[in-house]
C-alpha positions in Angstrom: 0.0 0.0 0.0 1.6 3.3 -1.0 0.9 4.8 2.4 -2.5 5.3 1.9 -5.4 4.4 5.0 -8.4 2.4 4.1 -10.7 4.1 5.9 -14.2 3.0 7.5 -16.9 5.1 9.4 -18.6 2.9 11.9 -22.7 4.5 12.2 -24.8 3.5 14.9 -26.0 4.4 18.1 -22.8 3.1 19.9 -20.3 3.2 17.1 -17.0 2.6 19.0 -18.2 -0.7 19.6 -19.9 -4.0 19.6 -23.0 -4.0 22.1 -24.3 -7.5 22.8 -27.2 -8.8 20.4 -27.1 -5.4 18.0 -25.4 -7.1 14.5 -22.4 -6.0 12.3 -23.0 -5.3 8.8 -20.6 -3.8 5.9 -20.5 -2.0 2.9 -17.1 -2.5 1.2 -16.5 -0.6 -2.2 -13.7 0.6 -4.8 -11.9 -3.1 -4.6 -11.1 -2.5 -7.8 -10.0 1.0 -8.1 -11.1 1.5 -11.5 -14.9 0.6 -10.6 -15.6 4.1 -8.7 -19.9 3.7 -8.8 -19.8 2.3 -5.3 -17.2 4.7 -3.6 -19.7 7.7 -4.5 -22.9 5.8 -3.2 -21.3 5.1 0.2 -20.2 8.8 0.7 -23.8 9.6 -0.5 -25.4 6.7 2.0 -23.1 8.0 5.1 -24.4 11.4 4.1 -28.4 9.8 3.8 -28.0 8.1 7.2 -26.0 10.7 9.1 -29.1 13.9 8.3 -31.6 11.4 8.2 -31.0 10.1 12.0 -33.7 11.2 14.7 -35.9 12.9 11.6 -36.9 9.9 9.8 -38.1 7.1 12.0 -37.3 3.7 9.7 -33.6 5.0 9.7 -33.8 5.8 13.6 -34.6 2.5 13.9 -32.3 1.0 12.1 -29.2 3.3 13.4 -30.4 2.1 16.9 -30.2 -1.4 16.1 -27.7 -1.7 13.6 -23.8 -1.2 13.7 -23.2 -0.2 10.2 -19.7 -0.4 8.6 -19.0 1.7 5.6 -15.6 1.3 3.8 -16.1 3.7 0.8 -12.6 2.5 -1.1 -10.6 -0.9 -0.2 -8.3 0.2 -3.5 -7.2 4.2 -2.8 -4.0 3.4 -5.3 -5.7 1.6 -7.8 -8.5 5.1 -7.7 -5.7 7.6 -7.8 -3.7 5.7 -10.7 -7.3 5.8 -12.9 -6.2 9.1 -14.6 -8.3 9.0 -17.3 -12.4 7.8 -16.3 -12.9 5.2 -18.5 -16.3 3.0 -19.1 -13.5 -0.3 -19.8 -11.5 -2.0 -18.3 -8.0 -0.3 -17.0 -4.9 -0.3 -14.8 -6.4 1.2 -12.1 -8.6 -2.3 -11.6 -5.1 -3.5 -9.6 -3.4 -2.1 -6.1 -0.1 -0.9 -6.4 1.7 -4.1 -6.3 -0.4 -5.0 -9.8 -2.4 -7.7 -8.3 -6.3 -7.9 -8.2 -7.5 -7.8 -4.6 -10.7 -9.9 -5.6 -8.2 -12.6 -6.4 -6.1 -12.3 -3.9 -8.2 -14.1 -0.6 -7.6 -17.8 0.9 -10.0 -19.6 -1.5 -12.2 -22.9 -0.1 -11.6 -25.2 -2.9 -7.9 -23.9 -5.0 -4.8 -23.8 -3.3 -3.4 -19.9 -3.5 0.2 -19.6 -4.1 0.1 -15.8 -4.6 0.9 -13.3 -1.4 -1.6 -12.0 0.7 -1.7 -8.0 -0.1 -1.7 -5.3 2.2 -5.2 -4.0 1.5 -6.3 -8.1 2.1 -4.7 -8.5 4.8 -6.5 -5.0 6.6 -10.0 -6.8 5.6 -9.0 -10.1 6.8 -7.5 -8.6 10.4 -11.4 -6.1 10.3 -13.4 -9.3 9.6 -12.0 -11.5 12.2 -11.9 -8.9 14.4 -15.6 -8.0 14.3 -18.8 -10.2 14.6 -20.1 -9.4 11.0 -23.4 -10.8 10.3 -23.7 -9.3 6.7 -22.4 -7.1 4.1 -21.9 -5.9 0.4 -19.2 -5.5 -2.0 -19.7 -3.2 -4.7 -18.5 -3.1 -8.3 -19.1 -1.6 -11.5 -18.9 -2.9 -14.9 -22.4 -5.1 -14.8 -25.8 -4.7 -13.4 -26.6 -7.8 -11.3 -26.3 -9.1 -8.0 -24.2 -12.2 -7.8 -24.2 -14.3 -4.4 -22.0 -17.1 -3.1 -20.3 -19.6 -4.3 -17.7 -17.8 -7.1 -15.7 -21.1 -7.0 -16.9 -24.6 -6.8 -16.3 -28.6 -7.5 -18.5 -31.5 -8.0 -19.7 -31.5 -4.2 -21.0 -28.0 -4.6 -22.8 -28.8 -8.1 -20.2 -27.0 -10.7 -20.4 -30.0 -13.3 -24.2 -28.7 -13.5 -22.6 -24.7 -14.0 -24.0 -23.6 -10.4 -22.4 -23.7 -7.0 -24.8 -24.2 -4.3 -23.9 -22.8 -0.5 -25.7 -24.9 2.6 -27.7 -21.4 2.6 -28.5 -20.9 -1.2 -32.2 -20.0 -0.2 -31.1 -17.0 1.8 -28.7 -15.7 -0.9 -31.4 -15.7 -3.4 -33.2 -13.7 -1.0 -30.5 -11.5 -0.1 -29.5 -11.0 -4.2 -33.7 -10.0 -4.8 -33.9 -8.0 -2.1 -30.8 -5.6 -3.9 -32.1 -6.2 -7.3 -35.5 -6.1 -7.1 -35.8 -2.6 -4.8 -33.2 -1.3 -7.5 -34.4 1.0 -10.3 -33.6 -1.2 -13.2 -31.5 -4.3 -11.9 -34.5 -6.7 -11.3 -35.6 -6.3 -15.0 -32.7 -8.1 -15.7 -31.6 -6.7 -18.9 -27.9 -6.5 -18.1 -25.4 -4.4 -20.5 -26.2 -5.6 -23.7 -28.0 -8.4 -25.5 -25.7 -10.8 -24.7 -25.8 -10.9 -21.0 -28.8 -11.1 -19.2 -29.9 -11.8 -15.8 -32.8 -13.3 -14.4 -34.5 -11.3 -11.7 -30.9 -9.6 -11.9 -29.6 -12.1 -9.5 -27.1 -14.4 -10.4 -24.9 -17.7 -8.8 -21.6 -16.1 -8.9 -20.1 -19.7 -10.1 -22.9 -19.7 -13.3 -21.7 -16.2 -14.2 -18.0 -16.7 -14.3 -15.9 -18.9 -11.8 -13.8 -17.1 -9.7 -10.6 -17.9 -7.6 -9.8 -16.1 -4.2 -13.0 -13.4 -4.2 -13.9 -11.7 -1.2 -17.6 -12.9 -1.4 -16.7 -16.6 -0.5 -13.8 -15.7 2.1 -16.7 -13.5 4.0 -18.7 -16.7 4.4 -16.7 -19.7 5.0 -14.1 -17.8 7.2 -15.8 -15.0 9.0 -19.1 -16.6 9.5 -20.7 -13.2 7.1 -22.8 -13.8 4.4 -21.7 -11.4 1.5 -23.0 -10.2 -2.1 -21.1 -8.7 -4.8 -23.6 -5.9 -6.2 -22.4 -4.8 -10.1 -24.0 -1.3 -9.9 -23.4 0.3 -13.6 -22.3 -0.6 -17.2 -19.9 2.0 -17.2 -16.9 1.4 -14.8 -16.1 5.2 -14.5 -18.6 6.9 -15.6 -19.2 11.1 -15.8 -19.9 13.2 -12.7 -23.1 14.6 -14.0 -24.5 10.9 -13.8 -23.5 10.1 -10.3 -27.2 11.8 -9.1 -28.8 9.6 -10.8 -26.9 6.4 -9.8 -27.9 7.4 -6.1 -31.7 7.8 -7.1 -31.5 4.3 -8.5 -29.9 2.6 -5.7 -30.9 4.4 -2.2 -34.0 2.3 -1.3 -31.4 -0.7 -2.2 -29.0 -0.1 -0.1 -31.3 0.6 2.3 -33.6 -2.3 2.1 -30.6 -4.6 2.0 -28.7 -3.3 5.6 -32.1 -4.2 6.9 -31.9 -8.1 6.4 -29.2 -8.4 8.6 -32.3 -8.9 11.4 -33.2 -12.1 9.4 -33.2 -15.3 11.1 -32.1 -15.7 15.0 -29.5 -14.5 17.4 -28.9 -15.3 21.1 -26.2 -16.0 23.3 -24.6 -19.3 24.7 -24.0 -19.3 28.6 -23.0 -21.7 31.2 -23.8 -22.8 34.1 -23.1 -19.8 35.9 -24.7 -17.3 33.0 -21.3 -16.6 31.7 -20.9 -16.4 27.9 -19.8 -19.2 26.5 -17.1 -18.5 23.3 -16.4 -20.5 20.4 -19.6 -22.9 20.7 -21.1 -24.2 17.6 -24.4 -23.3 16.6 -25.8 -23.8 13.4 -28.6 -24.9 11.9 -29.4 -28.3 11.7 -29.6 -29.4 8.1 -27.2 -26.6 6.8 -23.9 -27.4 8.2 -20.8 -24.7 7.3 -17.5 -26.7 5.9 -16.0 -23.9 8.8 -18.2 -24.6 11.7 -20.4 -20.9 12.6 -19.6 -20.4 16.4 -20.1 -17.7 18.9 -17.5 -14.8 19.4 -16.0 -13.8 22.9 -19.8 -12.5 24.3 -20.7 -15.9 23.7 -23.0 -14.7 21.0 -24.4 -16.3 17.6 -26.4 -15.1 14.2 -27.8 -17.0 11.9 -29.3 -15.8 8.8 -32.0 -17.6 7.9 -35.8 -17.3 5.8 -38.9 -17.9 7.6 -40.1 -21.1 8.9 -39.3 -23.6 11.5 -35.1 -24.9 12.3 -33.4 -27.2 14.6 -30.7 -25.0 15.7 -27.6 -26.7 17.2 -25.7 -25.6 19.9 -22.2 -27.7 20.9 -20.1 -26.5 23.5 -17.3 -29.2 22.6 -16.9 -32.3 24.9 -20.6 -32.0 26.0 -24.1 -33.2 24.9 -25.2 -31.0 22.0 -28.1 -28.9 22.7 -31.4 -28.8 20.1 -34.0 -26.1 20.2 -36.8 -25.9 17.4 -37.8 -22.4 16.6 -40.5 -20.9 14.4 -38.3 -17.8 12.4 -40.9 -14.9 11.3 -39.9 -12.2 9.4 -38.3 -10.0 11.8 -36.5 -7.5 9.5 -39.2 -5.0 9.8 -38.7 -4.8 13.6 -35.2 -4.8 13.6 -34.5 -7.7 15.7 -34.2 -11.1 14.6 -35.7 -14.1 17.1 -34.0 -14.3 20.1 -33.2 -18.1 21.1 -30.6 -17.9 24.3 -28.5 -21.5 25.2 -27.5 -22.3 28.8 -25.2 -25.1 29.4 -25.8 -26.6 33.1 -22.8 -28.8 33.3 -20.6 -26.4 31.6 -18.6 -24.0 34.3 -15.4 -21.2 34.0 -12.9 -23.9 34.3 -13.5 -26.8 31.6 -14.7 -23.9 29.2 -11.4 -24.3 26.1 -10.2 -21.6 23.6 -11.2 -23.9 19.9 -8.3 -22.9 17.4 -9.8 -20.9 14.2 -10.9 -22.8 11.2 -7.6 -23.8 9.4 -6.9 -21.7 5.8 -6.9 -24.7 3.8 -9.1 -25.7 1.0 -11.9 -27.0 3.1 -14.0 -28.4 0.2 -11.5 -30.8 -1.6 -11.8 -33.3 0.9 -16.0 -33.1 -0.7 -14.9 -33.3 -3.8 -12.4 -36.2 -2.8 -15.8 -38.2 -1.3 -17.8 -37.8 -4.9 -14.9 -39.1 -6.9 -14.7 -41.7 -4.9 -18.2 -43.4 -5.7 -16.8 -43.1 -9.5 -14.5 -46.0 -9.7 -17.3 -48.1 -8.8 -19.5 -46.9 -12.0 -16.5 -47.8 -14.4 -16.7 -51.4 -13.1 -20.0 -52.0 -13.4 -19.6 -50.5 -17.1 -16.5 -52.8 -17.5 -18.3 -55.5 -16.1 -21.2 -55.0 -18.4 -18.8 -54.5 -21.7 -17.2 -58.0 -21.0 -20.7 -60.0 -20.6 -21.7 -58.5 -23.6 -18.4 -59.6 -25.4 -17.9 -62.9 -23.8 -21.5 -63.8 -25.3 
């Protein structure tokens, strides 16, 4: 990084930091420095939020309940070096070091021989560091939003050209929520005849696989379920038209921060009432290659649609707790169902620190299991071959 900050304006109604069952979201934009659509909207949104607080009641409400992250530009040398605005494709896509930062992640199914970048590494440090429930990363050079996975193998369905996540009904969601409160995306039309996007939503896998993207790190390793929104044709496109970019897209943005109250929340305790870190709740049904647990408050959020779960809870070395719950839509409350776990015959001195998820590729070992029913097929065809030639 050539010295530069990547800054991020925390909103909310204690912004300094995390408050106990109030969820993390993000806005990231400007990975690509070249793609400047997003950087604008999120000075325009901190602007909207900021005036808008104690006037308007919905973002009140949402301020109150919400800690909102906004990270207007994750690539401030790739910006500057974009001399001339440009609709295309140009330099100023890379960081300074000439490497593309939505490349440059630990990915769940390649091995990554290329460094970790400075501007990476920041994100990495901020997601681990913070409970993030949910978040955004904005590009240009499209209109669609794209959801997890970008990469995939046989386990996750790519010989089919689609890479399905445990929780592929709640990206959908999340992708129709962006598109379909958008001016234009949700007709679907893309940039020109040859692209075109149903519902504007697409699997980010179908659309073009993708090694080491940012969307796919968010969710296997920080437990944050991220979309990639492509918000205009033109990569760089003329001041005059930035107005109108923020007409199209401010309910959007809006609407979408909101779904981070999908689904449940609640905090694991022992026997004493003391949280209980690093327990494992998921669930049941939909179970993360990285296991989802709860961070030092001994909290936990799940997205999830309406209806009715099994949710998890394991403190390890002890009988797994199951709870059945009945999800409504909570968004417009701003709260998502509260479901609270005590563990009796857990106490303050058998409670153990569970080492992070390890940064390897998690979903080969899938892949390995599907390949391994296939020798079996080419026998019985074998098989089958030589009856029909030995009579």
């Amino acid at each position: 990084l050539k010295g530069r900050d990547l800054w991020v304006l925390v909103l909310g109604r204690f912004p300094t930091h995390h408050k106990i069952g109030i969820p993390e979201f993000k806005y990231v934009a400007n990975m690509h420095g070249d793609e400047t659509v997003g950087r604008e909207l999120l000075l325009h949104l901190i602007d909207f939020l900021v005036t808008n607080y104690g006037r308007d009641p919905v973002i009140t409400r949402l301020l109150n309940y919400t800690r909102i992250h906004i990270m207007p530009t994750m690539n401030p040398d790739g910006f500057e070096a974009t001399k001339v605005p440009d609709c295309y494709y140009s330099r100023g896509r890379y960081n300074k070091n000439g490497e593309d930062l939505n490349r440059n992640f630990p990915d769940a199914f390649e091995n990554k021989s290329t460094s970790v970048q400075p501007e990476t590494q920041a994100v990495m440090d901020w997601i681990k560091n913070e409970t993030f429930v949910l978040s955004a990363n904005l590009h240009g050079g499209a209109l669609v939003a794209s959801y997890t996975f970008d990469n995939g193998n046989p386990a996750t369905g790519s010989l089919k050209g689609y890479s399905r996540s445990p929780d592929d009904d709640v990206f959908i969601h999340l992708a129709k929520t962006y598109s379909s409160n958008h001016a234009s995306m949700y007709k679907g039309t893309g940039c020109d005849k040859r692209q075109t996007f149903p519902e504007g939503i697409a699997n980010g896998y179908s659309w073009y696989q993708l090694e080491g993207g940012m969307q796919d790190y968010n969710y296997v390793w920080g437990q944050c379920f991220q979309i990639t929104l492509e918000l205009s044709c033109c990569k760089y496109p003329p001041a005059d038209q930035l107005e109108k970019f923020w007409r199209d897209d401010k309910v959007a943005l809006i609407e979408y921060i909101k779904q981070v109250h999908l689904g449940v929340k609640g905090q694991v305790t022992d026997k004493n009432g003391n949280p209980i870190p690093n327990a494992i709740v998921e669930a049941k049904g939909r179970p993360h290659i990285c296991p989802y647990r709860t961070n030092e408050q001994g909290e936990y959020f799940l997205l999830l649609l309406p209806g009715t779960y099994v949710i998890n809870a394991t403190v390890p070395g002890f009988k797994s707790m199951l709870k059945t719950v009945e999800i409504p839509d909570n968004t417009g409350n701003f709260s998502a169902l509260k479901q609270d776990f005590s563990f009796p015959e857990v106490s303050d001195q058998i409670k153990s620190r569970v080492a992070s998820c390890p940064k390897i590729p998690l979903y080969q070992e899938l892949a390995r299991a599907s390949a391994a029913v296939k020798p079996t097929i080419h026998i019985l065809l074998l098989m089958t071959v030589m009856l029909v030639i030995f009579k």
